[in-house]
N, C-alpha and C positions, 0 to 999 in steps of 0.2 A: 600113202597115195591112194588116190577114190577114183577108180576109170570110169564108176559112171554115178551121177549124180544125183538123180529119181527116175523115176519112172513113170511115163504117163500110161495107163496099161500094161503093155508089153511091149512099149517099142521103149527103149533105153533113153535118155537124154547124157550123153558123154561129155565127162570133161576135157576131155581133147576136143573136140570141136570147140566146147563153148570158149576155152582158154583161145584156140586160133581164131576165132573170132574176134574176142578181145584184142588178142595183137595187133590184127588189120586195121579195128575201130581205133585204137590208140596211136598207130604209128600215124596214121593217116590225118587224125587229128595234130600232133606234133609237125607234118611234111606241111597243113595248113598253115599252124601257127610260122612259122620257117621260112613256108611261101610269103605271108604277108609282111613276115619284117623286110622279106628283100626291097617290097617296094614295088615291085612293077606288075604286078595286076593279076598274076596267075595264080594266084592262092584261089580263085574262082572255078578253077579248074582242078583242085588237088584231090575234091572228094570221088569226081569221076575219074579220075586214074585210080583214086586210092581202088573202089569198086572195080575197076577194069583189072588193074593191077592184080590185086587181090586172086580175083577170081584165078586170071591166067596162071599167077601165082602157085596157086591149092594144085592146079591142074598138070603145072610144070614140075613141081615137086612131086608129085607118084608118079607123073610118065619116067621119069629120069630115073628115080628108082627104079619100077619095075622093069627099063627094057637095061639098063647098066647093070644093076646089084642083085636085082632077084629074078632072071630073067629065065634061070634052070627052073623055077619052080610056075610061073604064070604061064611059062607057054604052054603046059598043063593044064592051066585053071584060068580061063582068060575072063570068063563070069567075073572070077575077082577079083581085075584087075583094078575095079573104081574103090573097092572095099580097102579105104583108110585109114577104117577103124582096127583093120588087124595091122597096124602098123607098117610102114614105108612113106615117107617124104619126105626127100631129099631135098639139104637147103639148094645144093647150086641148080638145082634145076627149076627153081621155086624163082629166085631170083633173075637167072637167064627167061625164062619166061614173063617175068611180072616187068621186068625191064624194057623187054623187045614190046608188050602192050603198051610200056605208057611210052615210048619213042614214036609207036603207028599213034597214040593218040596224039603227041605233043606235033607233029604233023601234019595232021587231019587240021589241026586247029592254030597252026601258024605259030606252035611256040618251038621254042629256041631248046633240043633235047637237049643239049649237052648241059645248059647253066640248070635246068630242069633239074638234070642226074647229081648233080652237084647240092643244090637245095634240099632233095630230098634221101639225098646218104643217109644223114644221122637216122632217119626215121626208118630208114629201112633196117638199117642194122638196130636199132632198138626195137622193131617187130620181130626180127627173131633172136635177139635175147628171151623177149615174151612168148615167144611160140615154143622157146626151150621146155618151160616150164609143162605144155603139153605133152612131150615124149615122156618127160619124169611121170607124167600123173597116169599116161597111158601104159608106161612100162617100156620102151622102144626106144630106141638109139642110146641105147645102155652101154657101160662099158664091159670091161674084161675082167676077169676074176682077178682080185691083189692078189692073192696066194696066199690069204693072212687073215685073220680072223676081225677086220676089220673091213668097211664098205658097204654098198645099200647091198640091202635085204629087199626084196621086189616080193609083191603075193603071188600067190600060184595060178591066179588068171591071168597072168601076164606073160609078153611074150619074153620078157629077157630069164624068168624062173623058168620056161616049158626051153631056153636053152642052156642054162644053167644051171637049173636048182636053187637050192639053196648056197650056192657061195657065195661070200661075199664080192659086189664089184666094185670097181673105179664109179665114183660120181660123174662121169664124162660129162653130159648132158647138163649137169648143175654148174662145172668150170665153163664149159662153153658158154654159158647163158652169162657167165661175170663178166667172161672176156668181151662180148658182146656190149656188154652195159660201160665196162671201160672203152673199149674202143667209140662207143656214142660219145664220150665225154669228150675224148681226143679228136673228134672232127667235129666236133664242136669248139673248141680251143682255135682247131684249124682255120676254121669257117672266120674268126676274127683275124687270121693271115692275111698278108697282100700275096692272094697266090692267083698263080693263071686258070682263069675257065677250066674245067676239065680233069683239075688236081684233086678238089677235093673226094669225086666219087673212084676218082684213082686209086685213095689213098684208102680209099674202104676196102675197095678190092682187094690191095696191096694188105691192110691189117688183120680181113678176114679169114685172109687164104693162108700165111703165115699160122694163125692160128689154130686154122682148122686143121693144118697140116701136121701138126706140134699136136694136138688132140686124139688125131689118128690113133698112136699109139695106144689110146689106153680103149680104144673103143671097142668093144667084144660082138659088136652085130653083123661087121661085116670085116672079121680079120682077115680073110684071105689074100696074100697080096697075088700081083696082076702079073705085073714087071718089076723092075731091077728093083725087089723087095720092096716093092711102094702096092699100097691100097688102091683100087679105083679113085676114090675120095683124093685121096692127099697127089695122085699124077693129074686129077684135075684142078687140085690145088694150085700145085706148080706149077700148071700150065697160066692158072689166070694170075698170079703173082708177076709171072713173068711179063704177060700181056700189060699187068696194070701198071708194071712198072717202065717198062718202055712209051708207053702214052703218057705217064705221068711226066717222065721227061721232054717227051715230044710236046706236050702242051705247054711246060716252060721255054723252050727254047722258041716254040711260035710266038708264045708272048711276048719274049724280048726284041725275034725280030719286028714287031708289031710298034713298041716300043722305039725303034732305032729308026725307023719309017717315020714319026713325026716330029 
């Protein structure tokens, strides 16, 4: 893994940026393509969320970390709190923010948020399978040591060796980024369902949070649990599983009354 790529002078060019970059350009491209087969005319508008999104995005993901996960250490050093290159960003905070922008934008401009958030699932969860690959190259959101002479080996400019060392750890960041690419696959399966308005970014929610919950475990950057033996991470997990799964219902059972109305 290479955290940074050349150099123009002295100022670094990082592959974590350029990799998050790439995932915004791609997912947003795919949220296009997606928009346009629906049919109804918003694919016009997906490059500016995708940039809106984006942005709110990058900015949601280190506030969430730093005032949740790392919060004993920035109220300290608040200078670096914008400094992402020393690692912190957090997906559900990346998401709740890049979400809440494109709902103010699909408003501003008379579109329909909810079929919106549905269209553009798969591409959001396939931007951060892609964004996974940044932590791996950056060193950060690493796992926990196996206990066993097996596991990445990380170099010593990184943050998961300056917590570690040299032991071996869990691949976390590299399972995450599968489960990611599978779960794209499977709301895209979905996406050919007769399902109700509302189900299918339900069901991301629903398949992320499960995931990421289950991942928890082998994760080494931020094992301290909060409450009843659960991580910050995995009790916001449950929290949104649970969220998604009762609107994913509630949106079926509106359908059908909808349904029985005519």
């Amino acid at each position: 893994m290479h955290q940074y790529i050349f150099y123009i002078g002295d100022f670094p060019v990082r592959s974590y940026g350029l990799i998050l970059s790439i995932s915004i350009i791609l997912a947003t491209g795919v949220g296009w393509f997606l928009a346009k087969e629906q049919g109804n005319g918003c694919e016009k508008h997906i490059v500016d969320i995708g940039i809106y999104g984006g942005m709110a995005g990058l900015l949601g993901a280190r506030l969430w970390d730093v005032f949740f996960f790392d919060w004993h250490y920035y109220h300290n050093h608040l200078t670096e709190i914008l400094n992402v290159w020393q690692g912190g960003m957090a997906v559900q905070g990346g998401v709740l923010f890049g979400v809440a922008a494109g709902v103010i934008y699909a408003k501003r401009h008379n579109l329909d948020p909810v079929l919106l958030a549905d269209i553009l699932a798969p591409a959001i969860i396939l931007g951060q399978g892609l964004g996974r690959a940044a932590n791996l190259l950056n060193g950060d959101a690493f796992g926990a040591p196996t206990g066993g002479d097996f596991g990445l080996l990380y170099p010593k400019t990184t943050l998961a060796y300056a917590t570690y060392g040299e032991k071996p750890l869990w691949p976390a960041e590299i399972w995450e980024s599968q489960l990611d690419f599978a779960i794209f696959a499977l709301l895209l399966i979905f996406r050919g369902t007769n399902h109700a308005k509302g189900q299918a970014f339900c069901l991301y929610v629903m398949l992320y949070s499960a995931a990421r919950f289950f991942l928890e475990n082998f994760r080494g950057d931020y094992p301290t649990a909060v409450a009843a033996n659960l991580t910050a991470a995995q009790l916001g997990a449950a929290a949104a599983f649970i969220v998604g799964l009762v609107a994913f219902i509630y949106c079926g059972l509106r359908n059908k009354k909808r349904d029985l109305r005519r």
